[in-house]
C-alpha positions as CSV (number, residue, x, y, z in Angstrom):
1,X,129.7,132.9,115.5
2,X,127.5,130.3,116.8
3,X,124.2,130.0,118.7
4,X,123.0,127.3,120.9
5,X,121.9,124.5,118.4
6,X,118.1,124.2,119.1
7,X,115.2,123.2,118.1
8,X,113.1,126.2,119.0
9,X,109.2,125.8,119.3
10,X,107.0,127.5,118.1
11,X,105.5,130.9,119.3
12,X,101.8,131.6,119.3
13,X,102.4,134.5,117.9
14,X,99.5,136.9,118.7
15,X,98.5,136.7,122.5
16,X,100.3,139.1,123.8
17,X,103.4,141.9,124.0
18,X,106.6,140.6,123.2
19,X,108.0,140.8,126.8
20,X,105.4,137.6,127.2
21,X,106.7,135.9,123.9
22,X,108.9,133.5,126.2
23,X,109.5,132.3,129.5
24,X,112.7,133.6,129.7
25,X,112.2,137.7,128.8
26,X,110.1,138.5,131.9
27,X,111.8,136.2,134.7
28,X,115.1,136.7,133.4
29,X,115.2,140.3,133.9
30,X,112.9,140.3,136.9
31,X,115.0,138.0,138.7
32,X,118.1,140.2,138.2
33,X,116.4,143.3,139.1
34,X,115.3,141.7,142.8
35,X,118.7,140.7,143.1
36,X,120.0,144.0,142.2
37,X,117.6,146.0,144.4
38,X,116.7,143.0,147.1
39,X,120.4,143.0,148.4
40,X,121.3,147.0,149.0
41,X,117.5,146.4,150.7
42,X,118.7,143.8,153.1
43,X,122.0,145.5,153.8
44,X,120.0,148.4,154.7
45,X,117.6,146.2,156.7
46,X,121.1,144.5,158.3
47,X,122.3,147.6,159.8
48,X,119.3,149.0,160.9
49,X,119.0,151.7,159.2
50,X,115.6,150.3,157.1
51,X,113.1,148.9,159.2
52,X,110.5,146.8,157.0
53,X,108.1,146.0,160.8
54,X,107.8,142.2,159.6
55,X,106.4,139.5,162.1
56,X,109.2,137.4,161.8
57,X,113.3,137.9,161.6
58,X,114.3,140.1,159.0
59,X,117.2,137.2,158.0
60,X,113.9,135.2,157.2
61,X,112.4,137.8,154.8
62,X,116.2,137.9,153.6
63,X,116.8,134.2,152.6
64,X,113.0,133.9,151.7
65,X,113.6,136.3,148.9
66,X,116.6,135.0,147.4
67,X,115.4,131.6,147.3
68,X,112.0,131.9,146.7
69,X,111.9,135.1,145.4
70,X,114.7,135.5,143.1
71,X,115.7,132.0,142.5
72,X,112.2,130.7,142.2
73,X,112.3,133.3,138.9
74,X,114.9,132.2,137.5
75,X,114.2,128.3,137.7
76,X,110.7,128.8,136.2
77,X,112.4,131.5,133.2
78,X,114.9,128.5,132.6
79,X,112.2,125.8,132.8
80,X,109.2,127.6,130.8
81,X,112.1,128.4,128.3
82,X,113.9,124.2,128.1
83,X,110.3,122.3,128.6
84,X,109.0,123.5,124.6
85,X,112.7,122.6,123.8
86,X,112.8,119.3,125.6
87,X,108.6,118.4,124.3
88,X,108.9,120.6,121.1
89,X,105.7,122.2,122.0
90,X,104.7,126.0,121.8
91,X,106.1,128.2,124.5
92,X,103.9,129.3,126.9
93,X,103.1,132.7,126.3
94,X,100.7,135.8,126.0
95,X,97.9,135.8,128.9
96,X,98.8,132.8,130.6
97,X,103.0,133.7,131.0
98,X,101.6,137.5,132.0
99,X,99.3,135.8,134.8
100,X,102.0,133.5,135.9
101,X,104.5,136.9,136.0
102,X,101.4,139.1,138.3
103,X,101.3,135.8,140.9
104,X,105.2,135.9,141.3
105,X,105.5,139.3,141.8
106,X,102.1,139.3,143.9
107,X,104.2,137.0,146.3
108,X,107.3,139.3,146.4
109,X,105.4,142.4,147.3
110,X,103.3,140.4,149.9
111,X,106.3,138.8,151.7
112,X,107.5,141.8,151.7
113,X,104.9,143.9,153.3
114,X,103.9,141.0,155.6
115,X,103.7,143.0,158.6
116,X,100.4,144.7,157.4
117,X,98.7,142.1,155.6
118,X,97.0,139.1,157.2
119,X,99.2,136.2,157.2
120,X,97.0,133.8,155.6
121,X,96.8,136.2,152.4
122,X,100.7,136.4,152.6
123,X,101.0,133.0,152.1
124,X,98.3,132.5,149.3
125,X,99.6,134.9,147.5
126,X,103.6,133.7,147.4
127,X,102.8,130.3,147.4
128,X,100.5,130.3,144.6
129,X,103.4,130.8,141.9
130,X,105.1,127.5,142.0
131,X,101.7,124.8,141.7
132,X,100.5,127.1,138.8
133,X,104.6,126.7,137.2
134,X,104.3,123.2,137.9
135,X,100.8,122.5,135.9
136,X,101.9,124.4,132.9
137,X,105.4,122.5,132.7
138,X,103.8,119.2,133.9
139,X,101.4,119.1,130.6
140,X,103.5,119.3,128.0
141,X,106.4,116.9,129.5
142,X,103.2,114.3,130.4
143,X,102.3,114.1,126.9
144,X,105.7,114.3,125.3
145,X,106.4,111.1,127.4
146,X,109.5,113.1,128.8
147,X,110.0,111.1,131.9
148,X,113.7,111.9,132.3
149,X,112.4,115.7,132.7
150,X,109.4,115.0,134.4
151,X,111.2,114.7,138.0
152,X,111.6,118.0,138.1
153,X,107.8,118.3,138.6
154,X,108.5,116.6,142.1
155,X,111.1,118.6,142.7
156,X,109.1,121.6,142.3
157,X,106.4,120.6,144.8
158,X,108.7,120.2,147.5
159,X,110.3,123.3,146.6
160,X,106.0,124.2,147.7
161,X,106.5,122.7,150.4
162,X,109.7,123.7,151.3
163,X,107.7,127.8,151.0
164,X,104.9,126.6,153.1
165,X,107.2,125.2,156.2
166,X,108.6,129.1,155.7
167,X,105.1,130.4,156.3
168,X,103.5,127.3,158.9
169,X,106.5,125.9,159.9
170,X,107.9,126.6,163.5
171,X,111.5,127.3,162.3
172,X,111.3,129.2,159.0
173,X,114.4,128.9,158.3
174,X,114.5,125.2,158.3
175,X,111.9,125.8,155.1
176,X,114.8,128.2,153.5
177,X,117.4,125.9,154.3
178,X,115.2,123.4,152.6
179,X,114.6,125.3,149.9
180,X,118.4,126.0,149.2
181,X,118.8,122.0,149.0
182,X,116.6,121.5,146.6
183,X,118.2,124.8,144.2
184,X,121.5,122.8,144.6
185,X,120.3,119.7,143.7
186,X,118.4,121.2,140.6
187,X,122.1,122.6,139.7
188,X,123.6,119.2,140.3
189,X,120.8,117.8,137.2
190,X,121.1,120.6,135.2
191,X,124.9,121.3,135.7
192,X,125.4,117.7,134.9
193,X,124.2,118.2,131.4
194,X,124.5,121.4,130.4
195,X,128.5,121.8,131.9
196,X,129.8,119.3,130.1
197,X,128.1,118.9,127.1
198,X,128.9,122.9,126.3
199,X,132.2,122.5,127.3
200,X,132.9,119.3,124.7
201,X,130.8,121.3,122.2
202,X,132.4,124.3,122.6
203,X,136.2,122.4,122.2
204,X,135.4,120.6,119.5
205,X,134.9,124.2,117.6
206,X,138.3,125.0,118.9
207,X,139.2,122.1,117.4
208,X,140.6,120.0,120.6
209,X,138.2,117.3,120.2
210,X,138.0,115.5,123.6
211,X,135.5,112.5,125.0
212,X,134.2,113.1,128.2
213,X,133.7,109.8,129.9
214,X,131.1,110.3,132.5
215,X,131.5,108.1,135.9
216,X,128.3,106.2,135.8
217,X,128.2,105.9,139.7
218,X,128.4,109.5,139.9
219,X,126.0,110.4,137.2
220,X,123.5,107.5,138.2
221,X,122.8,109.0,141.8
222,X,126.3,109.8,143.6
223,X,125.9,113.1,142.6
224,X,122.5,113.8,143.5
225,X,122.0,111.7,146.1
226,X,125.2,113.1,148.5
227,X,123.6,116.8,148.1
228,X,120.3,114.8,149.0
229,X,122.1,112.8,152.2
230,X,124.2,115.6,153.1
231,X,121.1,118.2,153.2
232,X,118.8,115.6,155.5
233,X,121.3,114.7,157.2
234,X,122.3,118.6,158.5
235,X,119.0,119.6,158.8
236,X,118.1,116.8,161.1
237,X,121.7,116.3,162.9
238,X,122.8,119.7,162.5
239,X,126.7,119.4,163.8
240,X,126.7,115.9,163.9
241,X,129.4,113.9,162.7
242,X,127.3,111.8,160.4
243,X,126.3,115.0,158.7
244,X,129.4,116.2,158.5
245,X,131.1,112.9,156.9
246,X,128.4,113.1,154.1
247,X,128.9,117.0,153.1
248,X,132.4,116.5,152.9
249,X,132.3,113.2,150.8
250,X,129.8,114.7,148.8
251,X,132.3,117.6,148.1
252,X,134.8,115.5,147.0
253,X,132.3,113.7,144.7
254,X,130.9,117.0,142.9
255,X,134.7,117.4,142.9
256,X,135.9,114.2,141.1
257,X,132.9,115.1,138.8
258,X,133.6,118.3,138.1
259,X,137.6,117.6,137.2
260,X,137.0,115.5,134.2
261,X,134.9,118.6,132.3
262,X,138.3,120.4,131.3
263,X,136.9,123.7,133.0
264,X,141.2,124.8,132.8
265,X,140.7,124.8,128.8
266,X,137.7,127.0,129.1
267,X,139.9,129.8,130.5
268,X,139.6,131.9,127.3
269,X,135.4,131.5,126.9
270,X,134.0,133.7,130.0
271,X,130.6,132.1,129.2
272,X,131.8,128.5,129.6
273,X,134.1,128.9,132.9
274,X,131.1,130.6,134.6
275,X,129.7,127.6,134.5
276,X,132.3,125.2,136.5
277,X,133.0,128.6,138.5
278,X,129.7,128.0,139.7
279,X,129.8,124.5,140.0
280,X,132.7,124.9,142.0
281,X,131.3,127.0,144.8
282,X,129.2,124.1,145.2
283,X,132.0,122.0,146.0
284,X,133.8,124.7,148.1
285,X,130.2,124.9,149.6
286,X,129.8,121.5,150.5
287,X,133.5,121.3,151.8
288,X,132.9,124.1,154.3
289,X,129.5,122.7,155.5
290,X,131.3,119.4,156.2
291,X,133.9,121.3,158.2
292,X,131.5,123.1,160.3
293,X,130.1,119.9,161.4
294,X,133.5,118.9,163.3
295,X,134.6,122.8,164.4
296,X,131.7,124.4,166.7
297,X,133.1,128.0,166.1
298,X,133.0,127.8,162.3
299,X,130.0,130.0,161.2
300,X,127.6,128.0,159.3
301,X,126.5,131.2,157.0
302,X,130.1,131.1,155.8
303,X,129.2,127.8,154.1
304,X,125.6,128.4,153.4
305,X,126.7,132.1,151.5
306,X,129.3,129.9,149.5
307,X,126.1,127.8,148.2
308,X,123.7,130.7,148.0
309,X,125.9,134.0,146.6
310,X,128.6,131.6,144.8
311,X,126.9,128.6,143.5
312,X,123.5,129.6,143.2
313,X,124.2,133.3,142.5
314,X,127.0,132.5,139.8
315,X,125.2,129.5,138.0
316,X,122.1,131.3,137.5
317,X,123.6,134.1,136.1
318,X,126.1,131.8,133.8
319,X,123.0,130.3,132.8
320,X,120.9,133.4,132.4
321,X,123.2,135.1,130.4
322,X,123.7,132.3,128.0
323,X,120.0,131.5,127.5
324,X,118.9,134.7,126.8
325,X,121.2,134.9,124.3
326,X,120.7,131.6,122.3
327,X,117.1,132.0,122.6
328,X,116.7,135.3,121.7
329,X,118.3,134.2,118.5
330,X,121.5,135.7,119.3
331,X,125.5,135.4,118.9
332,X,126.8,133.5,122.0
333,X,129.1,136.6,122.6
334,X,129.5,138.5,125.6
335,X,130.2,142.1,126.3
336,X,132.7,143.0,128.7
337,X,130.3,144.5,131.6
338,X,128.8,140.7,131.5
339,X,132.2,139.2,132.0
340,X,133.0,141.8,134.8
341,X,129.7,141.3,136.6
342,X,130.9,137.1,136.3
343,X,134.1,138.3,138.4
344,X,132.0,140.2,140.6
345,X,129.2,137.5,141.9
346,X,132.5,135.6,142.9
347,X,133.9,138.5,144.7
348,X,131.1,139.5,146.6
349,X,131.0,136.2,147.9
350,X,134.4,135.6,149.0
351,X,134.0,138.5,151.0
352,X,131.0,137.3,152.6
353,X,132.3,134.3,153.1
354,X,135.2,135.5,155.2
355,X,133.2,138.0,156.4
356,X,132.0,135.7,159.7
357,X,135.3,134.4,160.0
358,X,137.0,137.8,160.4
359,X,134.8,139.4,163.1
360,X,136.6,142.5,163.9
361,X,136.4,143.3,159.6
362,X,132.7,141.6,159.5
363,X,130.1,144.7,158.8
364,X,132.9,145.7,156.1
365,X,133.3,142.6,154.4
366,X,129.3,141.7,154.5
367,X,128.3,145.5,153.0
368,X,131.5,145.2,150.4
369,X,130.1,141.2,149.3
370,X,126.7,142.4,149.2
371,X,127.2,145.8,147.1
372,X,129.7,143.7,144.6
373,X,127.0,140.9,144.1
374,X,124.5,143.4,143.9
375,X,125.9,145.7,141.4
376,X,126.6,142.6,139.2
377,X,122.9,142.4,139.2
378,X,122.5,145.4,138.4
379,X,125.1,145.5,135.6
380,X,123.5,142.2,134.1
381,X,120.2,144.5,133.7
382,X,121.4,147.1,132.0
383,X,122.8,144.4,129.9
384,X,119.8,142.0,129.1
385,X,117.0,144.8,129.1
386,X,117.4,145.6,125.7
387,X,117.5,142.0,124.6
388,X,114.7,140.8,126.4
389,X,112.1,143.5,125.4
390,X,113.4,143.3,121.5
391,X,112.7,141.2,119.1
392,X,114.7,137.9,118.1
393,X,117.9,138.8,116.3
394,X,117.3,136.1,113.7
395,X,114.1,137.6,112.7
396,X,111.8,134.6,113.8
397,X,108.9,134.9,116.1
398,X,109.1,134.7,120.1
């Protein structure tokens, strides 16, 4: 059965426990588990029966947390695990990976328990992760001369500053909502690789040998640059019609792109049609952000839960579950509680995404979405906990 054909880099070996071999062991897992327990949290929160006394709305602390909180680890798992890939150079590990871990987790306890800590420490603390990410991926890349990867360096400080509007700003949510852009445009570079090339890979083997021919329009900034318009263009003419002519063109662009990756062949390998699953909850995303530009009552957080739960949610944890297993030096095969937590992220967010269309069924459907997505989380966990904290299968260091 085969891995993911890499070049590993090298592991430094002795500088600390094995849990800090890799990028991916400690954000992986730690990112699933404030999924898993960050959701049954909110819902609690949601209905009042928690009460976590924050100084601002508890939706803030809610969509802070996901995006900065449990996205943010998962984008720096994947990054500190593709950069010594990409630069074949050593992965960062040992003391510096264990600080980088305490500051994230630093700022997800301090968010959390803003309403008794001064404000100013609040937002040292959680926004100290990503500059520190972005110096040790920015090194490497600088003197590998990988300038195709380097823009994710960029992306990463206004994914900063995208944190900070959440702590100065005075709408916090526009600094979420920011934030969320900026996660789907990272999924619209990475998914634009990884999706396609996997899939032609992964064919071949079956031996249906097919050429994908990208658009280069698309692939040369149509695909980035709608999310990009579309995201501006809501956040500064929320509702307008502008806004909403963007988001829906750049649906059907993400569509268009997303049809000529054979994702109906894939139907047999769960850890390939996770992958355009996810991709296309961006596109139903988009589609239903467009649509709420040119019908008032359509709830906006139907939209932004089909970008946040579905393609967010889904992509990382196609991606996740993946990685960890090629990098950990083991078969690409998944067992059956990974397949039905895939089916699950989707679930979940169907129901929260009709859950503000159907208001007499609302607190039903959100508590159902949120305890399906969460126990996916949670099943993903139990999963990956055992390959994150053990050695590599193949024998070979990190």
């Amino acid at each position: 059965m085969a891995t993911i054909p890499l070049q590993e880099p090298s592991y430094r070996g002795k500088d600390g426990p094995l849990f800090f071999a890799a990028g991916f062991r400690p954000f992986f897992l730690f990112a699933g588990i404030q999924a898993a327990v960050m959701l049954p949290l909110w819902l609690a929160v949601y209905t009042g029966a928690v009460s976590l006394n924050l100084p601002f709305a508890a939706a803030v602390w809610h969509g802070h947390e996901m995006v900065f909180g449990f996205a943010g680890a998962a984008v720096g798992g994947f990054l500190l695990t593709a950069v010594p890939s990409w630069t074949n150079t050593p992965h960062v590990s040992g003391k510096p990976l264990m600080a980088l871990f305490a500051i994230w987790l630093a700022g997800r306890i301090a968010f959390t328990l803003a309403g008794t800590l001064p404000p100013l420490l609040v937002a040292g603390l959680d926004l100290l992760y990503v500059p520190v990410l972005a110096v040790m991926l920015a090194k490497p890349l600088v003197r590998a001369g990988k300038w195709r990867n380097i823009a994710f360096i960029p992306i990463l400080t206004l994914f900063l500053l995208a944190n900070a509007l959440v702590h100065f700003g005075a709408d916090p949510m526009r600094g979420v909502y920011l934030g969320i852009m900026l996660l789907l445009v990272m999924i619209a570079i990475v998914g634009g690789r990884i999706v396609p090339s996997f899939t032609q890979n992964w064919l071949r083997m079956q031996g249906q040998p097919v050429e994908l021919k990208p658009l280069a329009w698309v692939e040369k900034g149509g695909a980035v640059g709608s999310v990009v318009l579309g995201g501006v263009l809501a956040s500064i003419f929320p509702g307008s019609v502008a806004a909403g002519a963007v988001l829906l063109a750049a649906a059907a662009i993400h569509l268009l792109r997303l049809s000529r990756w054979f994702g109906l062949r894939t139907l047999s390998a769960p850890i390939l049609w996770v992958l355009h699953l996810g991709y296309l909850w961006l596109v139903i995303g988009l589609a239903l952000l467009g649509i709420a530009s040119f019908i008032d009552a359509f709830p906006i957080s139907a939209a932004v839960h089909a970008l946040t739960a579905g393609c967010i949610g889904t992509m990382i944890l196609g991606v996740m579950t993946r990685a960890a297993l090629g990098h950990s030096g083991r078969p690409l095969v998944l067992s059956k509680a990974v397949v039905v937590a895939y089916v699950l992220v989707s679930l979940g967010t169907v129901l929260r995404v009709l859950a503000p269309l159907l208001p007499n069924a609302q607190m039903g459907l959100t508590h159902a979405g949120g305890t399906f997505w969460a126990l996916a989380w949670l099943l993903f966990v139990i999963v990956y906990l055992p390959i994150v904290i053990r050695p590599r299968a193949d024998g070979r260091a990190g």
